[in-house]
N, C-alpha and C positions, 0 to 999 in steps of 0.2 A: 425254562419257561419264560418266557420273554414279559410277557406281560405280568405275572407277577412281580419279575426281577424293576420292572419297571416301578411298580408300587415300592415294593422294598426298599431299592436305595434311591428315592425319588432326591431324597435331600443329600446325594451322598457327593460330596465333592470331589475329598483329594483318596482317591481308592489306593492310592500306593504307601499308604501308612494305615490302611486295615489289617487286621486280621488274617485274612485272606486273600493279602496282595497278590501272594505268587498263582492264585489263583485268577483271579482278575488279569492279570499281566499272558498268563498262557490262553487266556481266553481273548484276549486283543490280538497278542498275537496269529494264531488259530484263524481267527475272522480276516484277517487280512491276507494272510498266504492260500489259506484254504476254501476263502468266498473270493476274496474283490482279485484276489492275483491268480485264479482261476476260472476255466469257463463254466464253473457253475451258475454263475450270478448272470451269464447269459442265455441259460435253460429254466433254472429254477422259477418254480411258480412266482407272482408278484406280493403273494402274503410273506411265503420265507424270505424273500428279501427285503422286505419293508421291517420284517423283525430284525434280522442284523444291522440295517442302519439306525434302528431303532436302537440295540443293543453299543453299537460305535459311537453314539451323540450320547447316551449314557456314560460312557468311559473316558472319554476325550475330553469332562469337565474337569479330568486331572493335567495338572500341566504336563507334570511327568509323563503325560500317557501320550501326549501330544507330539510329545518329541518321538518317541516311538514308532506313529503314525508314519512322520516325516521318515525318520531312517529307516523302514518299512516302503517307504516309495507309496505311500497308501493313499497319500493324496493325489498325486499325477492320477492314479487308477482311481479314485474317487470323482475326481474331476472328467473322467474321461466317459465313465458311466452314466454320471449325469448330463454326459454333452450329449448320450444319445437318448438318455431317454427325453432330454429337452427335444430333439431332431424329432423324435416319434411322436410327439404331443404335439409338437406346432403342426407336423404335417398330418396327423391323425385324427385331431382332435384326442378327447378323455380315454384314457383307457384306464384297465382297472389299476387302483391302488397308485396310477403314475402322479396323480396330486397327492397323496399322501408321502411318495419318495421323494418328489421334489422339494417338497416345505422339508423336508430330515432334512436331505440333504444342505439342502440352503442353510439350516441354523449350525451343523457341524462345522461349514465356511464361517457363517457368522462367528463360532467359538473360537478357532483357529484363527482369525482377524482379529482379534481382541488384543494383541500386544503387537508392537512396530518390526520387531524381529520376525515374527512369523507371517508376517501379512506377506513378505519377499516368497514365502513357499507357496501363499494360496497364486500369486501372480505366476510365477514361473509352472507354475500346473494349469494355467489359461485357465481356469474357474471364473478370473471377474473379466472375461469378454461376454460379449454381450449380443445379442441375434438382432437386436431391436434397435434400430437407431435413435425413434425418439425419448429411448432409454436414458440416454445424454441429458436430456434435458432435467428427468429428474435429479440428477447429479448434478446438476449447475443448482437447481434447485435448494437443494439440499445442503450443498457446500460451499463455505466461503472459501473455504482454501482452491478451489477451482477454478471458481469464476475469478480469484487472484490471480491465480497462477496464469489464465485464456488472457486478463486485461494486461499481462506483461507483454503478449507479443503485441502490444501496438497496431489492434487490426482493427479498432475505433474506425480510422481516416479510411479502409474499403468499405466498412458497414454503411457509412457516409456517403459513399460515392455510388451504390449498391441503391440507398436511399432517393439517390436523385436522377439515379439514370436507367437502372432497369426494368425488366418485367414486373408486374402486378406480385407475383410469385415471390420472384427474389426479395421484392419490399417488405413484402410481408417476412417471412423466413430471418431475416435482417433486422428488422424493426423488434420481431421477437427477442432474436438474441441479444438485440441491446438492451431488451429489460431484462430481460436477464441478467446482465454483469451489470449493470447500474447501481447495482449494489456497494459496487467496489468504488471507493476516492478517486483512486487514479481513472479509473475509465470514466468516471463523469468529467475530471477535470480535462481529459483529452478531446471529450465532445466540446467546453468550451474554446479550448486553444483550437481547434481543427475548425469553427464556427459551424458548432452541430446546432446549434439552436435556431436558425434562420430556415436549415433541411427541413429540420421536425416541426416548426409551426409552418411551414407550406404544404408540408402533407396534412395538415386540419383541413386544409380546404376540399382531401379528398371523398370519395364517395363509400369506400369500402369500409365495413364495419369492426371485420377484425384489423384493419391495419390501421383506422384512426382506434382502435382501442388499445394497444399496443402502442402505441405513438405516445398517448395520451398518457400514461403508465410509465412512460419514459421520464415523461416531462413532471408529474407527479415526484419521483424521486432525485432528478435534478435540482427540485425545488429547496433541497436539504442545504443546500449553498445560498447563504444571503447573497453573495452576489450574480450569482446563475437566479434569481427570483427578481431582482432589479435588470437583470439583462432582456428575463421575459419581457415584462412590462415592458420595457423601451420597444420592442420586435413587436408589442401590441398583439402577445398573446392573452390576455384578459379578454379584449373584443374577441378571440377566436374560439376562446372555452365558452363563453356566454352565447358566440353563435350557435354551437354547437348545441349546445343547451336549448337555447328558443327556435330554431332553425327548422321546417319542416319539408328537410330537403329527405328526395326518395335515395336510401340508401340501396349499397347495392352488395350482395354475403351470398353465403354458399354454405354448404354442409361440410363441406371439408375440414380438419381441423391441421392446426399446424405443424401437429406431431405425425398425422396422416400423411400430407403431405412433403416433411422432412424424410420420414423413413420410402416412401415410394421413390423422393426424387434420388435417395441413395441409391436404391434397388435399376434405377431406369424404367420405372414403369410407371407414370404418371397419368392415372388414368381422367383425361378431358372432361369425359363428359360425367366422370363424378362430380368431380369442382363445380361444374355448373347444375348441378340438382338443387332447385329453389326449395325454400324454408318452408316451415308452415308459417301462418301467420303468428301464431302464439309464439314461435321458437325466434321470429324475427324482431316480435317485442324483448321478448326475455334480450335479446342483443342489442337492443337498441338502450334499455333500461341500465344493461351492464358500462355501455357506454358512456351516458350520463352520471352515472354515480362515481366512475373513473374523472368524470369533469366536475364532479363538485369537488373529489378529494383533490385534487389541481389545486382548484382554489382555495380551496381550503389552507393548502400550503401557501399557499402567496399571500393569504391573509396575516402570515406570521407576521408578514411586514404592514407597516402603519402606513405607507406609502400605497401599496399597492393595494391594500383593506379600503383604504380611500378612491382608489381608483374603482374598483369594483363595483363599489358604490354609484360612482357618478358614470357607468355604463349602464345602468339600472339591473346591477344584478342582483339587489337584496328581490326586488319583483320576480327576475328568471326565476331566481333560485325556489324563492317561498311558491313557484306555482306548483311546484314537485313534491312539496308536504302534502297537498289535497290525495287522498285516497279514489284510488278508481280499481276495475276488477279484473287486477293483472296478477293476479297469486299473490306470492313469495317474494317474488323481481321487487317490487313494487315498494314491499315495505320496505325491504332492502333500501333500494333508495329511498322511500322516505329519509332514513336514519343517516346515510349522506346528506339529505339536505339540509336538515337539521343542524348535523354538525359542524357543515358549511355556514349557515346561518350565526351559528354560537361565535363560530371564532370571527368572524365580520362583527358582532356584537361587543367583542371583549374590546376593541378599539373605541373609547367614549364617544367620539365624534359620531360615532353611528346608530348611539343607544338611543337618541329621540326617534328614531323611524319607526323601532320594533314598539315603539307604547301605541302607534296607531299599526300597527300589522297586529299582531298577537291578540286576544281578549285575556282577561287578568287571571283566571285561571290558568290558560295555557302559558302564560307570559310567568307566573313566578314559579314552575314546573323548567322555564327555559333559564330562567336565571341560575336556580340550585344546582345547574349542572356542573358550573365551574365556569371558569377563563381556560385555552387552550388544551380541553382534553381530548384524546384523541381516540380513545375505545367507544366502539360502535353503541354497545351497549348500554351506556349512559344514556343514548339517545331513543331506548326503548318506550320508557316510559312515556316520552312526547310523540313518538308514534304511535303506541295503543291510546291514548287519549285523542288523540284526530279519528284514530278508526273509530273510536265507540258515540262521537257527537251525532247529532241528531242532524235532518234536513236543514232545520233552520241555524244551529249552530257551526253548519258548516258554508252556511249564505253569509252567516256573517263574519266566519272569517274570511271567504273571499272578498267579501267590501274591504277587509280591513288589507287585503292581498293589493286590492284594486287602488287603495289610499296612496300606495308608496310607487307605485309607475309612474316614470319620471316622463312619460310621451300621452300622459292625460291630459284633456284640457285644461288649459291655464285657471286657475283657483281662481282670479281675479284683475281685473287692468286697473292702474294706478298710472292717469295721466299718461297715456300711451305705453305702459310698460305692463309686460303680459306675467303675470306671478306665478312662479313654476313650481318653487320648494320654499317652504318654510325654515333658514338656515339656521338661527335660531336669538335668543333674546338677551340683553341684556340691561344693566339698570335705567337705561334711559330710552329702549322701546327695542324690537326687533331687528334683523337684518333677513331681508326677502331675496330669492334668486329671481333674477328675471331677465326678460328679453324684450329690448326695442321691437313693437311692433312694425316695424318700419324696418328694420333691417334683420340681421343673422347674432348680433355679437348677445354672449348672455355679460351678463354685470351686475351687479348688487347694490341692494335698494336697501338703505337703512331708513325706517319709520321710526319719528322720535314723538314720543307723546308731547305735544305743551301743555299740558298739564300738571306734568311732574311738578313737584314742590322747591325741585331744582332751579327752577326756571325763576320763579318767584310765585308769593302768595296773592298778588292783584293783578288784574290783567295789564295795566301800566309797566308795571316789573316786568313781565311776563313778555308782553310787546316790548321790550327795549331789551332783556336779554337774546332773545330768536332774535332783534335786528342782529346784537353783537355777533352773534355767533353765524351769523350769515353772513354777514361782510370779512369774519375771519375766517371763512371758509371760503369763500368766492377769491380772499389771497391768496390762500393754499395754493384752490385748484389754479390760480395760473401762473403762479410762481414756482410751485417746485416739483420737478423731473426729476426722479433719482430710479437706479434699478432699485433699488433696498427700502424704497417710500412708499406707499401706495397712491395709487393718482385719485385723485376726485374729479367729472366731470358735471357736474350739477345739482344745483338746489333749488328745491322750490317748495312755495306753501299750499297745502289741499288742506283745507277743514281746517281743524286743529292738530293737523299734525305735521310738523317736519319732515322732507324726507331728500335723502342725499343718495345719490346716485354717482356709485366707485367700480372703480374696477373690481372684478371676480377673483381672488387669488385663489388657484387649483392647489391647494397646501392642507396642511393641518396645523393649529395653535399648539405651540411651544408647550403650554401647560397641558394639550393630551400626551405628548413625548413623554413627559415628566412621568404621567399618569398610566402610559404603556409599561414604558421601563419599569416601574415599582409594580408590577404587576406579573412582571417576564423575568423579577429579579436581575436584571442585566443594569449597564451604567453607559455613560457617555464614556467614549474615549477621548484622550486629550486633544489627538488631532482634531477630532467633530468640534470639541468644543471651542478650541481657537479658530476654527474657521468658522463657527456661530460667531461668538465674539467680534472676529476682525470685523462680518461685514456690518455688526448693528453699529460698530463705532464706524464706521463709513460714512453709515446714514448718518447719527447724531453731528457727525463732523459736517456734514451737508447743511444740516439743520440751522446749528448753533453759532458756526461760523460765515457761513455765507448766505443762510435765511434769517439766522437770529430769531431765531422759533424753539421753543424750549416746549417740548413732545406734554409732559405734565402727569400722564399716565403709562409709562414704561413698564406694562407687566407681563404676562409669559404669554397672557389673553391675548394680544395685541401682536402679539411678533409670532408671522407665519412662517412657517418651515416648507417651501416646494419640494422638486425634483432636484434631488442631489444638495442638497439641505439649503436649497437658495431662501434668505431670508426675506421680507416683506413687512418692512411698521406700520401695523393699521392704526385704526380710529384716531383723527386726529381731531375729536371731539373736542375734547378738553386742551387740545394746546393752544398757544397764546404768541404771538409774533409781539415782542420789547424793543423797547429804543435801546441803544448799544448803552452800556454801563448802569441800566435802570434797574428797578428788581419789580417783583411779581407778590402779590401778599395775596390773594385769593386761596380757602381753602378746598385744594381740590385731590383726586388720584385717588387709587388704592391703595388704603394705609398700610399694607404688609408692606407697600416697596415706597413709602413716601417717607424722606427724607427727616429729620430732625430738626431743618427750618421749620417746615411746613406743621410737623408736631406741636412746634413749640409755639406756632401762629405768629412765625420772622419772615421777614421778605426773604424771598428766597431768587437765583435764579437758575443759567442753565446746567450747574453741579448737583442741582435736583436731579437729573435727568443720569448722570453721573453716580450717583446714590443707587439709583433703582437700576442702574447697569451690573453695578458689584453686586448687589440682591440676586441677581439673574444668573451671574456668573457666578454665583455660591451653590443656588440651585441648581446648574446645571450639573455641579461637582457631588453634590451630596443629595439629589431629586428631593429637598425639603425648602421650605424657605428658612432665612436667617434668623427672621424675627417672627415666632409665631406664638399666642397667647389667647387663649379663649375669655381672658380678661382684658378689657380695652386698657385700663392704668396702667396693667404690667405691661402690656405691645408696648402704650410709648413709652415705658418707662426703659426698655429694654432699646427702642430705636434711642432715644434720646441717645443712650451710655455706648451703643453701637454693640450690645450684648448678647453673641450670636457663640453656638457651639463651634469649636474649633472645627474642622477639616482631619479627618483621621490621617497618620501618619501614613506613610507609603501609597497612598491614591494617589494621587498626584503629584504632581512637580511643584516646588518650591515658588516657582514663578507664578503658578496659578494660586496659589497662599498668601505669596507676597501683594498681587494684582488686588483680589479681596479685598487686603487689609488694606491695603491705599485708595480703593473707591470707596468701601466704608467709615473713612474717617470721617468722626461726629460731627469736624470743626471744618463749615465751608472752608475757611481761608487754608489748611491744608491739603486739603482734595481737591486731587487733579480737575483738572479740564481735558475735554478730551483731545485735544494735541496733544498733551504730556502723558494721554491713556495709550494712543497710539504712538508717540515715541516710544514708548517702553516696549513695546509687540512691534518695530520696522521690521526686523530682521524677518519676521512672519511674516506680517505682511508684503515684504520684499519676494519672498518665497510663494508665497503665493500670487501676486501680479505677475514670475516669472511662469508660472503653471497658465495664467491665464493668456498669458502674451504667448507663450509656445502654441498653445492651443488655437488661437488665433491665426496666427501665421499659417499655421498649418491649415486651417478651412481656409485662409485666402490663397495659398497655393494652390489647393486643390481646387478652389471657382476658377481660378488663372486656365490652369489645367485645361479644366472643362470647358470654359469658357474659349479657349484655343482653339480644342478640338473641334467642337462646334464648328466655329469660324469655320476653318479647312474643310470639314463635314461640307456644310453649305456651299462654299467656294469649290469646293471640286466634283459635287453632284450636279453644279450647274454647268462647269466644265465638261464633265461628262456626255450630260443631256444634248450641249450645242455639238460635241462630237459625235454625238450618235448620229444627231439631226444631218449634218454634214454627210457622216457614213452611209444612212438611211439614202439619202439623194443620188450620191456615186453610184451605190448598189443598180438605184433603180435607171438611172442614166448608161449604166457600162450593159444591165440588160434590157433594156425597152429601145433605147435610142441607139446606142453602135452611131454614132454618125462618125462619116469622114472626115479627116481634114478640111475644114475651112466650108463645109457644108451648111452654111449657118440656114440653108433653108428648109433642110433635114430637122433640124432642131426646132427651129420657127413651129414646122408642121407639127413634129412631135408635142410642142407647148400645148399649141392651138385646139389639138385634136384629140389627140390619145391618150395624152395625160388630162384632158380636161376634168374628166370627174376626180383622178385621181388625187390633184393638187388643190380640188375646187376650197378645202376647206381649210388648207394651208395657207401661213401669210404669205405676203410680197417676195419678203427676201428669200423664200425658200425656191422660187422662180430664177432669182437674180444669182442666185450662190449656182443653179443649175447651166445660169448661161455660163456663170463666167468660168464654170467648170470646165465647158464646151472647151470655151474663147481657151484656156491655160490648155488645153488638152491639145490645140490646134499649134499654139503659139509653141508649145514642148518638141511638137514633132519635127516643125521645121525651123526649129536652132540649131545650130555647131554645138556639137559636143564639145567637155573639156577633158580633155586625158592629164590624171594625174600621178606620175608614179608611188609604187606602193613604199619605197624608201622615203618619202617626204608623210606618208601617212602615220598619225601617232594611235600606237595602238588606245585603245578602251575598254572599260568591265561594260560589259551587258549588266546594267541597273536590275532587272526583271531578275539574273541568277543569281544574285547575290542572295533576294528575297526568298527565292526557289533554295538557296543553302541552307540559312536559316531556317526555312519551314522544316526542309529535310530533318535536321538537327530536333528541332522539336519534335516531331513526329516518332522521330527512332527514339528519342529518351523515354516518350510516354508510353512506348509499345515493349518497353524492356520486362523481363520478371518482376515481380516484388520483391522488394529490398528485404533484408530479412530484421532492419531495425530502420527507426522513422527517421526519412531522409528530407529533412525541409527544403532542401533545392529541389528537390524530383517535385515537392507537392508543390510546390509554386511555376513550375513548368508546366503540370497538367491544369493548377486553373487559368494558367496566361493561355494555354492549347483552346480548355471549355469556352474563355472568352471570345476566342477566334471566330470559334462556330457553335455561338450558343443560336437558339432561335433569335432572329431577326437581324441578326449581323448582314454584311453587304460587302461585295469586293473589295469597295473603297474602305473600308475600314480595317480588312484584312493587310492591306496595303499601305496604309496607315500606320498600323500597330508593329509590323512587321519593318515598315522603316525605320520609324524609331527606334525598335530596337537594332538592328545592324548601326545606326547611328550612335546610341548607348555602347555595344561592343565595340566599335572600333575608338572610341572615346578613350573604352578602360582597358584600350593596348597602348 
């Protein structure tokens, strides 16, 4: 009784240390010679057979029992049973009890599959073949050790090529399976060495929905590499997710899905006019919603970075993004993304620089629900709660968060003009007044506008004071801006006074302040590496070097505030508020700077000079080492009592290198007269900086090679297209002279007539010389016939290459390499053959460039014989 037996021993494992083994054991046996290795099991009704599989997945939870199976041959004939009744069911449809035999069957595989030894029986019994091709895909799905094993054969570099040059079809197909292994190291690392990221952000610009969703999914998990997320950026995939995003270009999908289509284009039956069966409208939202939330998680990744979090920003995507919080009546999809955008939002947030935007977006309820979320977390569901709070607000509290939506779009009209300068953003404040973004009305450039209150108590307590300090500080700004030019400076071009208030007008540095780095890092738990930080180092002693020795300008406020970090950590010393231009060997006694980094002259109220600047270099270079400063006390007596003595916690053993220890401790000495200058900061770091001028200078040569290059081609380009043209022109005339005119020898009145008469419309709007080239076409054509020949023997003649087959070899040569098989491991000659071929005859090329490219190289091979 099957179904009893089933109750019975539900829990019963190992049956061959029962009781009644020998019993068990003749009854396995029994079912297997006298059902499955019989043709009963192909007569018998579908109940008795569902109970002896039923009774076989019972017993085969003994190992023992399993082995039996096998030397029984019971798997082949198990597998073999169930290939047909899989065959009757796909072609049938349901029949009785055949879902019931197939789940049996399947978990007995399943049991059997359970150790590495016997999974070799279930394969050689063809049990895990498969009828289904887009069955594959859940196995890529499923398994890491798969999609390993797929990224070993190096077939990245076609999916790539598949990418840029086929059907709609294959791209898609293509574009799939590369999310699919993207999972794996190696095959992200092979999209950047193969320059897959230039492929994948040109198909953003396409139209189709699931192939930019798929694209987008790609690039999502590329993003797992800091530097595949600085590569994006550079490629100006930021503007292309944001387009994406705000963009309300007509997409263009289909019902087909990719699994549909993988298993048909196996089968060869691909049927047309499925693929083009249009959406409903509701199923075209849901894909378009799916798409966007794919583009916020993008971002979301490239936010890791402080760089690109900044960039995003200043594309105006805190606004794209926050438009996609507001709730509208798309279901499910919807909140979905809501909670992408949100999370999008969070992590753009967790970079300081960007937290002033969200106090004017957000209202304060929904703003401290955004903050409790965390820095960088990534589960959707943290983001629930600020989703149900947007859905449950009211008409008017969701007017007002669009105001507050509307606040942060960076292409609203200008807040305000200030003496021709149109106010864009509010960048933000400091002790001495504001820094505004803005743009010359009168031209394109944006630039930065610091308003300084006079007011301040800084300035002085009577308007006397007050007018005579803004004079000083305006004629030592007016030196600045036109004395000093450095890359590592920042420029000033202008000052002037409105009201009571100061304002200067500087360059815009596209960067983030030194102290958000600080504040990211301690945040990400992560630290500077040695290298970043000597190449921060080298270049602010560059500047100071500019400064101190050949301006004689001693900076005064050196703090993390002040020193921008750009693209690829270029430095930038701002505010030169507080600096001061000295006669050579004088000193400076004014109390000024920020006392975390102000010097122990300045503590102690001693003249001080440019070792001040010196002082608050090593501060910087401690903080960069350990993200705290040297000297920090929430008591003022202790700070200087602590700068005075130079009383800073050591630098933990093994971070760093001894020379960033020793460096420290030589700027932070107490005692101007033994702290360097920064000559002697940078003698100590040439050998770096030698190191790095050789990086810079390589780097150079090689862009001016390559304008030379260009610049060549060009030339030739031009020079031989107009060659061309005057040949055609020439050509053009023969043509029409050898069939209109046919004149005789020396018939100059044949020709006369022809001019006069029958070419007259034709030449009418032709110049002079194209008349004159026609006579004397004549004139040579008369003058040829009746000259003496010269006979010259063929012994005296030196043979020649036909120029033209050489090039004709050559092409040959290429053409056959790129038409060969697939190599079966990556051959970087072949791949550098087929993109020299793609340049050939990419769109827009032109014979002349063919013939070009094609020279030169036969000129290069015969070089390197």
């Amino acid at each position: 009784d099957c179904p009893r037996a089933r109750i019975t021993y539900r829990d019963q494992r190992c049956f061959s240390s029962h009781p009644l083994h020998e019993l068990f054991s003749d009854i396995l046996v029994s079912l297997i010679k006298n059902r499955l290795c019989s043709e009963w099991i192909e007569h018998a009704p579908p109940e008795s057979v569902l109970r002896v599989l039923i009774c076989l997945r019972l017993l085969i939870r003994d190992p023992h029992y399993q082995k039996i199976v096998h030397e029984l041959q019971g798997i082949s004939l198990l597998a073999r049973y169930m290939e047909s009744v899989t065959a009757l069911y796909m072609s049938c449809g349901e029949q009785t009890f055949a879902t019931q035999k197939l789940v049996t069957m399947t978990y007995i595989f399943q049991k059997l599959s359970a150790t590495q030894d016997q999974r070799v029986w279930v394969i050689e019994s063809g049990a895990h073949r498969v009828r289904r091709f887009h069955l594959l895909q859940d196995f890529l799905l499923c398994s890491i050790e798969f999609k390993e094993e797929i990224g070993k054969l190096l077939i990245v570099e076609s999916l790539l090529v598949i990418l840029q040059e086929y059907d709609l079809l294959s791209k898609r197909m293509s574009a799939e399976l590369l999310r699919l292994l993207c999972p794996v190291q190696l095959v992200r690392a092979q999209v950047r060495e193969l320059d897959g990221l230039p492929v994948l952000l040109s198909l953003l610009h396409g139209k189709h929905l699931k192939l930019l969703w798929s694209v987008t999914w790609v690039l999502v998990q590329l993003c797992e590499d800091p530097d595949i997320r600085v590569e994006i950026r550079s490629w100006g995939g930021v503007q292309q997710l944001l387009r994406l995003l705000h963009s309300d270009r007509r997409y263009i999908t289909d019902r087909s899905s990719i699994e549909a289509l993988s298993s048909a284009n196996a089968a060869g039956r691909i049927q047309r006019e499925h693929m083009r069966e249009e959406l409903s409208p509701q199923e075209v939202v849901d894909n378009t919603i799916a798409l966007q939330s794919a583009c916020c998680t993008a971002l979301t990744e490239m936010s890791l970075d402080d760089t690109s979090a900044h960039h995003i920003v200043q594309e105006n995507g805190i606004y794209i993004i926050a438009k996609l919080i507001i709730p509208c009546d798309s279901g499910q999809t919807i909140t979905s993304l809501q909670c992408y955008a949100f999370r999008a939002l969070r992590f753009l947030f967790s970079v300081e620089r960007n937290r002033h935007l969200f106090k004017r977006l957000f209202p304060t309820d929904l703003f401290e629900l955004f903050i409790d979320v965390g820095h960088y977390v990534r589960d959707l569901a943290a983001y629930e709660g600020l989703q149900t709070k947007v859905s449950l607000y009211t008409k008017e509290e969701l007017d007002n968060l669009r105001e507050g939506i509307e606040t942060v779009d960076q292409n609203r009209p200008p807040l305000r003009v200030i003496s021709g300068y149109s106010v864009l953003d509010h960048l933000g404040t400091g002790a001495f007044g504001s820094v505004f973004k803005v743009q010359k009305q009168s031209g394109q450039n944006i630039l930065a506008l610091k308003e300084v209150n006079l007011h301040n108590p800084a300035f002085g307590k009577d308007k006397k004071s007050r007018d005579s300090n803004v004079e000083k500080i305006i004629s030592e700004l007016t030196i600045i801006k036109e004395q000093m030019t450095h890359p590592n400076i920042v420029k000033y071009y202008r000052t002037f006074l409105e009201g009571d208030k100061l304002y200067i007008v500087m360059e815009l540095i596209e960067g983030v302040p030194l102290a958000e780095h600080f504040n990211s890092l301690k945040e990400k738990q992560q630290q500077f590496t040695e290298d970043r930080l000597w190449n921060i180092f080298i270049q602010m002693s560059l500047a100071l070097r500019y400064l101190h020795k050949e301006k004689r300008i001693v900076h005064r406020d050196l703090t993390p505030n002040n020193i921008m970090l750009g693209e690829k950590d270029k430095v930038t010393i701002t505010d030169f508020g507080l600096a001061k231009q000295k006669e050579e060997n004088s000193k400076l006694t004014s109390v000024v700077g920020t006392i975390l980094y102000s010097c122990p002259e300045i503590v102690k109220n001693e003249p001080y000079g440019e070792k001040a600047d010196i002082w608050a270099l090593g501060c910087i270079l401690y903080q960069m080492a350990t993200l705290q400063p040297p000297f920090y006390s929430s008591n003022m007596l202790s700070l200087a009592s602590k700068i005075v003595e130079a009383d800073y916690e050591p630098i933990e053993e093994g971070t760093f290198s001894e020379r960033v220890i020793d460096m420290i401790k030589w700027c932070l000495n107490p005692d101007p007269d033994l702290r360097p200058d920064i000559i002697a900061v940078s003698s100590r770091i040439s050998d770096l900086m030698m190191k790095l001028m050789d990086g810079l200078y390589t780097s150079q040569n090689s862009l001016e090679r390559k304008a030379e290059r260009d610049r060549k081609r060009a030339q030739r380009f031009f020079l031989e297209r107009d060659k061309i043209r005057v040949t055609c022109s020439y050509s053009n005339i023969g043509d029409f002279a050898a069939a209109k005119v046919k004149p005789r020898p020396g018939n100059f009145l044949t020709l006369w007539h022809c001019l006069t008469s029958q070419t007259t419309e034709t030449l009418s709007n032709e110049p002079t010389w194209l008349s004159l080239a026609l006579i004397s076409q004549f004139v040579g054509f008369a003058l040829t016939s009746v000259s003496a020949g010269i006979c010259v023997s063929q012994k005296k003649l030196r043979q020649i290459d036909d120029p033209i087959q050489r090039l004709l070899v050559q092409l040959h040569k290429i053409i056959f390499i790129t038409q060969l098989p697939p190599a079966p491991h990556h051959h970087i000659k072949r791949r550098l053959v087929e993109r020299f071929k793609k340049s050939l005859f990419q769109f827009g090329s032109d014979p002349y460039n063919l013939k070009v490219e094609l020279t030169d190289y036969s000129l290069m091979h015969s070089l390197s014989f």
